[in-house]
C-alpha positions as CSV (number, residue, x, y, z in Angstrom):
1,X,23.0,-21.5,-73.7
2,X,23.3,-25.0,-72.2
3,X,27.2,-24.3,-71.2
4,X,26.4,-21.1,-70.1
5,X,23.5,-22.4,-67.7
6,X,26.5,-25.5,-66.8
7,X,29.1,-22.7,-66.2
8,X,26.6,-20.9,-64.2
9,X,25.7,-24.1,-61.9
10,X,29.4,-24.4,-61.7
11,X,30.1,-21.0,-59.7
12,X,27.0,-21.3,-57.4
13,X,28.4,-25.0,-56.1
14,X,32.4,-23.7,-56.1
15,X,30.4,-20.3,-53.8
16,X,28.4,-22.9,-51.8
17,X,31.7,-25.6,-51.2
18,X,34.0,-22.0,-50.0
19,X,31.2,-20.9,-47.7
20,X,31.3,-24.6,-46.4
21,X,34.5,-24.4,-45.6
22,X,34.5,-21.3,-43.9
23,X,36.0,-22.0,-40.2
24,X,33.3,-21.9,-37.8
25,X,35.1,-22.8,-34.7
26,X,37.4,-19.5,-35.0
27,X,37.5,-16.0,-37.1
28,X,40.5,-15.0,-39.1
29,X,42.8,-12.1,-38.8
30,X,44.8,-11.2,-41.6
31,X,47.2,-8.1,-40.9
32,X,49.5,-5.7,-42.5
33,X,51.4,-2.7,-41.4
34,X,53.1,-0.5,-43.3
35,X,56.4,1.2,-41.6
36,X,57.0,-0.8,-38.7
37,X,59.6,0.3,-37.0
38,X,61.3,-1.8,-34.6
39,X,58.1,-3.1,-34.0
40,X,58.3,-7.4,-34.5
41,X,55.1,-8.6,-32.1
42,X,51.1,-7.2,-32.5
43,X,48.7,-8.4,-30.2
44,X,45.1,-9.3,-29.9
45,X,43.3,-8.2,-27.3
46,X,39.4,-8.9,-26.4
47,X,37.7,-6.4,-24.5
48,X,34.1,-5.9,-22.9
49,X,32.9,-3.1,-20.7
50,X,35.2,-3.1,-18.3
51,X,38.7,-4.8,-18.9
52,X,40.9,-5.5,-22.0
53,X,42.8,-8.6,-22.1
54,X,45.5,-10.3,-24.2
55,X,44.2,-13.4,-25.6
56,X,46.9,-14.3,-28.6
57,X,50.0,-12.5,-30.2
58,X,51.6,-12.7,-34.0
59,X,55.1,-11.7,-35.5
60,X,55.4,-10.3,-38.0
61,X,57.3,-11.4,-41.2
62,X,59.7,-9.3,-43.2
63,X,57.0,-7.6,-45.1
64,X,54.8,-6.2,-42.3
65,X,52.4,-9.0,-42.7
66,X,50.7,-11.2,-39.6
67,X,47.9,-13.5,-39.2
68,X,45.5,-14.2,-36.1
69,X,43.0,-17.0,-35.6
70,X,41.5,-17.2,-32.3
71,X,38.2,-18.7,-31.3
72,X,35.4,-16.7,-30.6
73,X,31.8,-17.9,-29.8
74,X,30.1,-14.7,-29.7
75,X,30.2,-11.1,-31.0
76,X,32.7,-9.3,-29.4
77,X,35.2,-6.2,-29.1
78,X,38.5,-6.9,-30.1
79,X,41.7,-4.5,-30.0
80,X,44.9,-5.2,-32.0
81,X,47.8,-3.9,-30.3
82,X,51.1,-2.9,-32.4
83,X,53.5,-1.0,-30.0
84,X,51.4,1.8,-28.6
85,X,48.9,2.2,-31.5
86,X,45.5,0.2,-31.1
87,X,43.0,-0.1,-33.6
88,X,39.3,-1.1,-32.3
89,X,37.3,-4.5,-34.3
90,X,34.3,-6.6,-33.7
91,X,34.6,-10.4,-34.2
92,X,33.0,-13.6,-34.1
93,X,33.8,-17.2,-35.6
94,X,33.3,-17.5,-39.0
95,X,34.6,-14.1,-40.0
96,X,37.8,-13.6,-42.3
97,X,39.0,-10.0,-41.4
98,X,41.3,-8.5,-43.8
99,X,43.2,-5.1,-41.9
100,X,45.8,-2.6,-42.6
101,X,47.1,0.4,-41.4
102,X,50.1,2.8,-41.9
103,X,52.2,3.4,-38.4
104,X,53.5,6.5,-39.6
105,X,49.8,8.1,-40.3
106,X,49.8,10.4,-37.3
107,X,45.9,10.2,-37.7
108,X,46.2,6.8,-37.0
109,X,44.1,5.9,-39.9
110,X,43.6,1.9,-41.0
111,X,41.3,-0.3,-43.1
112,X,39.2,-3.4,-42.5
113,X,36.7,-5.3,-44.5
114,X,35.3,-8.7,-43.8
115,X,33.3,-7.3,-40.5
116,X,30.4,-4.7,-40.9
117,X,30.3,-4.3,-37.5
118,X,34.0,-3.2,-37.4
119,X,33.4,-1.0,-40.1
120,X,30.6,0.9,-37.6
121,X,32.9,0.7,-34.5
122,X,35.5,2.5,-36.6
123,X,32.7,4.9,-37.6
124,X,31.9,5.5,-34.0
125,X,35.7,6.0,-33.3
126,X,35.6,9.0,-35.7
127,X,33.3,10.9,-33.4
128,X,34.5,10.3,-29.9
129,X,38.3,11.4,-31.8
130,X,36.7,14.8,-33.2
131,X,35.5,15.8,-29.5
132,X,38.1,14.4,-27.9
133,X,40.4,16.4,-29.4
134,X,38.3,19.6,-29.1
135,X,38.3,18.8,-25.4
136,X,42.0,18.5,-25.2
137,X,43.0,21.5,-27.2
138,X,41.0,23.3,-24.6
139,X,42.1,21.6,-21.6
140,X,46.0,22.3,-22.9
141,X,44.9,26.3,-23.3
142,X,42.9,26.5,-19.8
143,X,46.8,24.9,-18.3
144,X,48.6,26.9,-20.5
145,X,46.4,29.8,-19.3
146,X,46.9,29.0,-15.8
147,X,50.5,28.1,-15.7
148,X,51.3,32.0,-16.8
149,X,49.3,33.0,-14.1
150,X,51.0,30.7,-11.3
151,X,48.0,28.9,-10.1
152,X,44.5,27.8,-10.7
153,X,41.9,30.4,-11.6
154,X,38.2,30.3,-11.1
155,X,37.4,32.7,-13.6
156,X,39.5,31.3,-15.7
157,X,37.9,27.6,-15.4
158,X,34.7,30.0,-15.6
159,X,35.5,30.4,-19.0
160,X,37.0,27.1,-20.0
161,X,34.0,24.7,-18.1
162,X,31.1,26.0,-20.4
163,X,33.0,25.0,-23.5
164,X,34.1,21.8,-22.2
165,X,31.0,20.9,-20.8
166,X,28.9,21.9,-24.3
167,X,31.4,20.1,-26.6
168,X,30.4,16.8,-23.9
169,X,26.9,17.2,-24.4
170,X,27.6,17.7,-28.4
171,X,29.4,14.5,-28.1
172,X,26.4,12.8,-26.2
173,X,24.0,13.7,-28.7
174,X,26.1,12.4,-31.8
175,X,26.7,9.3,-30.1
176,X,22.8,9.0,-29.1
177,X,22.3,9.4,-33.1
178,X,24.5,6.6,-34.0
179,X,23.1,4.6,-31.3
180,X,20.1,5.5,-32.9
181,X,21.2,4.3,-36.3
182,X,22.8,1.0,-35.1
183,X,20.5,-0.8,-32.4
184,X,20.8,-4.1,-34.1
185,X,24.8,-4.2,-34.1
186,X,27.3,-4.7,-31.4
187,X,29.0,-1.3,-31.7
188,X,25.9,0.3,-31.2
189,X,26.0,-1.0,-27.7
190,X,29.7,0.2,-27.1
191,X,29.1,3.2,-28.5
192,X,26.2,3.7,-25.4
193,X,28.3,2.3,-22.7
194,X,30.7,5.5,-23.7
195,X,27.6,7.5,-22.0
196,X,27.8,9.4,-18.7
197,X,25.2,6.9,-17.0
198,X,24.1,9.7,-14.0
199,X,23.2,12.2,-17.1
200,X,21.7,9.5,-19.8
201,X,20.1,6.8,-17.1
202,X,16.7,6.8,-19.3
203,X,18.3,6.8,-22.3
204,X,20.4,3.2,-21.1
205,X,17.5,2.1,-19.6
206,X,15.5,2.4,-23.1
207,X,17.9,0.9,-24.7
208,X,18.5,-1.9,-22.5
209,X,14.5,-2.6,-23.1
210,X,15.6,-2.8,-26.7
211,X,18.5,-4.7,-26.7
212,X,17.5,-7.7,-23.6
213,X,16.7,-10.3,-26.6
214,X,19.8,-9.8,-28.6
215,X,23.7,-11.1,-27.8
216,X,22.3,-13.3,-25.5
217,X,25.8,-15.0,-25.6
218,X,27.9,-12.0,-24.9
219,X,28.8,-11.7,-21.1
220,X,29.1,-7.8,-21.1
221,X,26.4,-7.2,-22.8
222,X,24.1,-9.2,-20.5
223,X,26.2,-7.4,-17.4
224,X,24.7,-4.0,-18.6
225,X,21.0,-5.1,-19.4
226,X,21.1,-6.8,-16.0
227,X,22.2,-3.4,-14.5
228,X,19.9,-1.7,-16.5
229,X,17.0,-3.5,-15.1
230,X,18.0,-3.2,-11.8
231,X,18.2,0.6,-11.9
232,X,15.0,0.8,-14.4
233,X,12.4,0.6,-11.1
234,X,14.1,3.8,-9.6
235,X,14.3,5.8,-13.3
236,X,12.4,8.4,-14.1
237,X,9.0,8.1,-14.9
238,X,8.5,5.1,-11.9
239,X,7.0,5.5,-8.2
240,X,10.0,6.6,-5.5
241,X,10.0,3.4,-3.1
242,X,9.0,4.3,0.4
243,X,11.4,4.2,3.2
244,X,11.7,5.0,6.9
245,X,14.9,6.2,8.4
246,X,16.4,8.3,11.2
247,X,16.1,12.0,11.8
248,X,19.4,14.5,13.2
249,X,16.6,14.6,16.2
250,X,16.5,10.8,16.3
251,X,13.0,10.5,15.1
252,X,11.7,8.3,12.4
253,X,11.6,10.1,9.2
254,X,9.3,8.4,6.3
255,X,9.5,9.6,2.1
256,X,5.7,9.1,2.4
257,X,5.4,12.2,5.2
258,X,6.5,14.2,1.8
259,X,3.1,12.4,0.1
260,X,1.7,15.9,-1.8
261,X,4.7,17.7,-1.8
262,X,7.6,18.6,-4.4
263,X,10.4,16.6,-2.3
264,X,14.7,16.1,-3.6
265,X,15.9,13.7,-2.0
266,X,19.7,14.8,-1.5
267,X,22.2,11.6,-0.7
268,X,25.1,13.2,-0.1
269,X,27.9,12.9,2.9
270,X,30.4,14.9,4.9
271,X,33.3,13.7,3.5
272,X,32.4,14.1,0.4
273,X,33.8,16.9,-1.6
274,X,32.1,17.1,-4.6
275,X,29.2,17.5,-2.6
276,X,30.1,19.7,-0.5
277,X,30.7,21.7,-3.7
278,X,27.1,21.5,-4.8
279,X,25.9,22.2,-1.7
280,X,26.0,26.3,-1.8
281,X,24.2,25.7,-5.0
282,X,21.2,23.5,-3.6
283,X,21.4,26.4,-0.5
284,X,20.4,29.1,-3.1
285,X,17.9,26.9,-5.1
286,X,16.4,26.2,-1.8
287,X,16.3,29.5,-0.5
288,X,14.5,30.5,-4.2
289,X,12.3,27.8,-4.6
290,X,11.1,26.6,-1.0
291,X,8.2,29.4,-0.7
292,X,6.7,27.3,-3.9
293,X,6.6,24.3,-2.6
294,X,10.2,22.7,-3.1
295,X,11.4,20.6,0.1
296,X,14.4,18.6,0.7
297,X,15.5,15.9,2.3
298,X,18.6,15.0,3.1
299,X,19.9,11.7,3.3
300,X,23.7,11.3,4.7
301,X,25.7,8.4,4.5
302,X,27.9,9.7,7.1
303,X,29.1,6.8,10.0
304,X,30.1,9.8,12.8
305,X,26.9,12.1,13.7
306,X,29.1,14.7,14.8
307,X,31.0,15.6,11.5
308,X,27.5,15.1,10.0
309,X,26.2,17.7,12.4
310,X,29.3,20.1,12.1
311,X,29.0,20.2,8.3
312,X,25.0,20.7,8.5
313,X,25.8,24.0,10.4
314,X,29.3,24.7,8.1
315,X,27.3,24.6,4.6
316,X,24.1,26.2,6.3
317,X,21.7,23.5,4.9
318,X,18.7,24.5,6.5
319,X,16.3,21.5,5.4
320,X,15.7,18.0,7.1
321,X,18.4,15.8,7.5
322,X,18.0,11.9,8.3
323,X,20.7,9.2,7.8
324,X,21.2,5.6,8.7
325,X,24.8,6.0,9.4
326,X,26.1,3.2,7.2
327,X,27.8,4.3,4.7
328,X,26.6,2.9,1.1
329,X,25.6,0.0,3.0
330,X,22.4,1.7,4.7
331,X,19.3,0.3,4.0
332,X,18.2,3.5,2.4
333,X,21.2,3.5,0.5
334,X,20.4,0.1,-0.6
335,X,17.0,0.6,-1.5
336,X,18.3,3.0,-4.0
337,X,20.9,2.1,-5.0
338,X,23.2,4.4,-4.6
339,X,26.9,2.9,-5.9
340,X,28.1,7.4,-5.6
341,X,27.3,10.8,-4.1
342,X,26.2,13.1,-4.8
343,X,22.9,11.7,-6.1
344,X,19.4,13.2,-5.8
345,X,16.1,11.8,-6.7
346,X,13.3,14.7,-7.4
347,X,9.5,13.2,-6.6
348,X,7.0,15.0,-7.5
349,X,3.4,15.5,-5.2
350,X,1.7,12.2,-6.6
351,X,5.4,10.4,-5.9
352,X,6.8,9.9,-9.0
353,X,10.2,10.4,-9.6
354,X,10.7,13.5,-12.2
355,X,14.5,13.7,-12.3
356,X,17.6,12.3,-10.9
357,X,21.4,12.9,-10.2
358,X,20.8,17.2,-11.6
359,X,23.4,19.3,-10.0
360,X,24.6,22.9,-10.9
361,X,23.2,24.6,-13.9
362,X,20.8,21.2,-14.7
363,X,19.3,21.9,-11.2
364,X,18.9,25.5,-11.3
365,X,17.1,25.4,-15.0
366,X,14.6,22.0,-13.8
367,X,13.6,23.8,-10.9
368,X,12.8,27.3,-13.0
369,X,10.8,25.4,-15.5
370,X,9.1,23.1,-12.3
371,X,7.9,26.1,-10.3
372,X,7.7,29.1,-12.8
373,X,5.5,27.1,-14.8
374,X,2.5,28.8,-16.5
375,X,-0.8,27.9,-14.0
């Protein structure tokens, strides 16, 4: 029993002297690929939010093998690179990654151990590839589609945009569950950043709440709670700051002469085509909805009051109009912060704001369940 208990003591202090020696200035990379090719380089790249850079390279030896060790403070997204195949990790000092993969898989399939967080940024992986290629295959059939006929069809994209646009909001919600499941890890903050931030604004801003107090160290993490905060005042659910611009008479026009009323404000410009795509559908929500109390407001960010004016009259929008003719850098504009058009705030009588940035079918269905309500 007594050589047993020494054995015993033995393994704990050899456990304890290995952890020790762990490397804490730097984490560990070590690499194999299978099949090659004439590839001889891989290459590590660290990425946050919005850029990928190349921060070390490795060759590798005759049997496919390379190793990386690169210094890295804080938790963070990592890419390596072998010809055109990359292969997502998370990584931090301390950690001893072990990775595979087989260039021939046409899946593009590998293996990694040593990093749980890498193990649930693969995971995520899985479920932006599944829609992804959903989305594809049904892009490639709409241009196949299209391409017989000799030119772009309406009814055809008719078809095509529903399914497209429900296998987006399928995607959405299954990357909402794994954010879900994985607050307290880095990938599931990557995973979020993947959302569409117009369509999901209080679902970042929530999570942003959460996540403030974590990964304090990582720059692009602190970027978007920053961001998140800024934009959290003007989410849903928070009082529409009051502002006082200038009418298409010239007169002062104030969001607080709207105090009582339903009211969208509508930022929108010209020049601006997407907009002007909306803006028959606004003209027939309107036309429905203004004997029950919807108004509008719009809020240009025209510079020239005469292409303003002439597209008023073009797109018949027969609602107020004001502007500050500035551009994005209007003080209105500002106040809002309004980075891209279209964008529309909907208030509600006591001058909260109820929605924001709904267009098309999202409009049509908020203002059906808004005014149709039961009394």
């Amino acid at each position: 029993m007594k050589n047993r208990f020494i054995a015993y003591c033995s393994i704990v202090l050899l456990s304890a002297q290995i952890w020790s020696c762990k490397d804490k200035s730097a984490f560990t990379i070590s690499g194999s690929i299978t099949n090659p090719g004439s590839i001889k380089k891989v290459f590590l790249l660290a990425a946050d939010t919005s850029s990928v850079a190349v921060v070390d390279s490795a060759n590798l030896n005759d049997q496919g093998k390379f190793q990386f060790k690169h210094p890295g403070s804080y938790a963070n997204l990592y890419k390596i690179r072998a010809g055109t195949n990359v292969f997502d990790l998370i990584a931090k000092n301390g950690d001893a990654i072990d990775f595979s993969t087989n260039l021939t898989d046409s899946a593009h399939m590998y293996t990694i151990s040593g990093s749980d967080d890498s193990e649930k940024i693969k995971e995520f992986n899985k479920i932006n590839n599944v829609y992804g290629q959903k989305i594809n295959t049904l892009a490639a059939e709409y241009q196949t589609k299209a391409q017989s006929l000799g030119h772009e069809s309406d009814s055809l994209m008719n078809v095509y945009r529903p399914m497209i646009m429900k296998d987006l909001a399928d995607q959405s919600a299954e990357i909402l569950k794994f954010v879900n499941a994985n607050k307290t890890s880095l990938a599931g903050f990557y995973a979020i950043t993947e959302l569409d931030q117009n369509k999901y604004e209080q679902q970042l801003v929530n999570y942003a709440d959460e996540l403030k107090d974590n990964f304090k160290d990582n720059p692009a993490v602190q970027r978007f709670t920053k961001e998140m905060m800024e934009v959290k005042p003007l989410s849903v659910g928070h009082k529409a700051p009051d502002f006082t611009t200038t009418g298409l008479d010239g007169k002062p026009v104030k969001l607080s002469d709207y105090k009582g009323k339903y009211v969208l404000l509508d930022f929108w410009a010209s020049w601006c085509g997407p907009c002007r795509q909306e803006n028959p559908n606004v003209v027939k929500q309107y036309n429905i909805y203004k004997s029950k109390g919807l108004n509008i407001l719009g809020i240009s960010l025209d510079i020239d009051k005469d292409k303003w004016q002439q597209a008023i009259n073009q797109d018949k929008l027969g609602w107020s109009h004001a502007s500050d003719l500035k551009n994005f850098e209007g003080p209105t504009e500002r106040l809002y912060h309004i980075m891209a058009i279209p964008s529309n705030f909907m208030i509600d009588p006591q001058g909260n704001i109820i929605a924001k940035n709904i267009t098309g079918g999202d409009l049509e269905e908020f203002l059906n369940k808004t005014f149709n309500k039961p009394q």
